[in-house]
C-alpha positions as CSV (number, residue, x, y, z in Angstrom):
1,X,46.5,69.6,44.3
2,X,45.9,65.9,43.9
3,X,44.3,64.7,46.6
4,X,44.5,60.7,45.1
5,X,47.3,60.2,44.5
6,X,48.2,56.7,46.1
7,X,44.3,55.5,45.1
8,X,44.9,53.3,42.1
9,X,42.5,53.1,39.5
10,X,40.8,49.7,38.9
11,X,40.4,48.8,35.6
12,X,37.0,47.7,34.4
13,X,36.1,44.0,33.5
14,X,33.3,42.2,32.4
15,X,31.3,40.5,34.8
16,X,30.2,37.4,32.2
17,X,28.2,35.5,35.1
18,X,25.5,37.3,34.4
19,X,25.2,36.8,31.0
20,X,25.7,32.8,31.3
21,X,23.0,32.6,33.8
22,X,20.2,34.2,31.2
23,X,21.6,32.0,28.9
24,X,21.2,29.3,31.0
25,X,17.6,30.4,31.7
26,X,16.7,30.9,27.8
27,X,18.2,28.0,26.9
28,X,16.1,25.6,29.4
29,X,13.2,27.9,28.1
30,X,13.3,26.4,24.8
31,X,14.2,22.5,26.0
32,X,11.3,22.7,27.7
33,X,8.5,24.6,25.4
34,X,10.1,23.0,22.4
35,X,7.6,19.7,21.3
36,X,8.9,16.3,20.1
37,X,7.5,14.8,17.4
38,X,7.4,11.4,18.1
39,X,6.5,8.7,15.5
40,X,5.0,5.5,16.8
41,X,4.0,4.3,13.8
42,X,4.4,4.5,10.0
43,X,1.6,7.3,8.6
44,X,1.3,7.0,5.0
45,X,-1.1,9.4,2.8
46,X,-1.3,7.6,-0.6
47,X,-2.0,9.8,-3.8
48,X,-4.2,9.7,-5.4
49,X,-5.0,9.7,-9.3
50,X,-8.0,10.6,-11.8
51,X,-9.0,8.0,-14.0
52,X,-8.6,8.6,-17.6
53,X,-11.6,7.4,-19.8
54,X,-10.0,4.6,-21.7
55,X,-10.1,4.0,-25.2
56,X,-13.0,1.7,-26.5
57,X,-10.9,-0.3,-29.1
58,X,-8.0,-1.3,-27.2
59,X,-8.1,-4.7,-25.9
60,X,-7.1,-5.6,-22.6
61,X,-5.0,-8.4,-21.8
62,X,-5.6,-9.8,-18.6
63,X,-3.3,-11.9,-16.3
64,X,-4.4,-14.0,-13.7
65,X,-2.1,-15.5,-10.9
66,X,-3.0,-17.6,-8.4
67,X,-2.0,-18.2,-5.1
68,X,-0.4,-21.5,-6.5
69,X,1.8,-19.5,-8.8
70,X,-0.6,-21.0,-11.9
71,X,-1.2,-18.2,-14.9
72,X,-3.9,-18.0,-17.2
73,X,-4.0,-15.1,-19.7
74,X,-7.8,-13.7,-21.3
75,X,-9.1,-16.5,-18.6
76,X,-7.4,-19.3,-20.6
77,X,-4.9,-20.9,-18.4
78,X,-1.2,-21.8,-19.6
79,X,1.7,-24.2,-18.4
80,X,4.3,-21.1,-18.7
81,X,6.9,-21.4,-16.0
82,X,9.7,-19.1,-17.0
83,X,10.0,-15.6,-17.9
84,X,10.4,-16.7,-21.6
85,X,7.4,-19.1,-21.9
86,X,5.2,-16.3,-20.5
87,X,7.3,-13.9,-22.7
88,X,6.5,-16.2,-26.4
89,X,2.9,-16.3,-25.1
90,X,2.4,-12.7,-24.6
91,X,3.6,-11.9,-27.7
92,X,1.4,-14.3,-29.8
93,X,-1.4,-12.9,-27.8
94,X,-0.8,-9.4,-28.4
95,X,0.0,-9.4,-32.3
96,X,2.8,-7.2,-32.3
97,X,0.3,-4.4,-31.0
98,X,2.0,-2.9,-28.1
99,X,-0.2,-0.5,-27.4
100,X,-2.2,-3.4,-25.4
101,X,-2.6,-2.7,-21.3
102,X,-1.5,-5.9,-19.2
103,X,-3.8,-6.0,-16.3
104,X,-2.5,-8.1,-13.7
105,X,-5.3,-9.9,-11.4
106,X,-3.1,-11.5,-8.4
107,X,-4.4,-13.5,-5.4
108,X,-3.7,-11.8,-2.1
109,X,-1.7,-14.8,-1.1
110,X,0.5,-15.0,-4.9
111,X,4.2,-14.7,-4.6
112,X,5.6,-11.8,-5.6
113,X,8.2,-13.5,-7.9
114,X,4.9,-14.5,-9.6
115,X,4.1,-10.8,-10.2
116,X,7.6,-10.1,-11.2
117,X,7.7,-12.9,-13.7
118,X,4.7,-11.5,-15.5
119,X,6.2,-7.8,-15.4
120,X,9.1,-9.0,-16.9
121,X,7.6,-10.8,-19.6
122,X,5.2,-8.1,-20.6
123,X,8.7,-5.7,-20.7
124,X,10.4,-8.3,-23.0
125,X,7.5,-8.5,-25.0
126,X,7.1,-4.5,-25.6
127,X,3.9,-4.3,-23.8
128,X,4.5,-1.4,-21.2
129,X,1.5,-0.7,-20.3
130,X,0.9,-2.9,-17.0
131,X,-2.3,-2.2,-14.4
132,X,-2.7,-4.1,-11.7
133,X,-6.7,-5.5,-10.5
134,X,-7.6,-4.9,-6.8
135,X,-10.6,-5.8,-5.2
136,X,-13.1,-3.6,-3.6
137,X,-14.7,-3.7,-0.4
């Protein structure tokens, strides 16, 4: 006895509207708890660094720029305009002893092709050892 026999079976399907609206709701959940970093403006943490003890017998050559663009080396000024003037006195100054420190005392308001200059000179002269002066408050 088979009482259904004109009743069709449905077949069964997968309702998917549910399942996009809690998407949906997670989904707005996160936009909205999520935070936004926002950068304004440039934060910088500078390292910092120990100071070694330096040794007693080395001799420090110092370099002086001013604002001008004028040098003078172990407070002596010089007429050196080029790389290679500053480069002949350098080495005349440090005796073939590259174990010498450069320390380079700028003015605030000194180009920095001035710097440069005397960087480059110190590296042409084998003195590698460059420190720049600051001032403290």
């Amino acid at each position: 006895m088979n009482f259904q026999k004109g009743k069709k079976t449905d077949e069964f399907e997968i309702n998917f509207i549910p399942l996009i609206d809690v998407l949906l709701v997670i989904i707005i959940f996160l936009v909205v708890s999520t935070t936004f970093a926002r950068f304004s403006q440039l934060k910088i943490n500078l390292p910092t660094a120990e100071a070694n003890i330096a040794e007693k017998n080395l001799e420090f050559i110092n370099v002086i720029i001013s604002k001008d663009g004028q040098y003078a080396i172990n407070q002596k000024s010089i007429s050196a305009q080029t790389v290679a003037d500053l480069t002949i006195i350098l080495k005349e100054i440090s005796a073939g002893n590259t174990d010498n420190p450069i320390v380079i005392n700028a003015d605030a308001l000194a180009s920095h092709q001035s710097v440069i200059n005397v960087m480059e000179a110190s590296r042409q002269a084998g003195l590698t050892k460059i420190t720049f002066s600051t001032k403290v408050n």
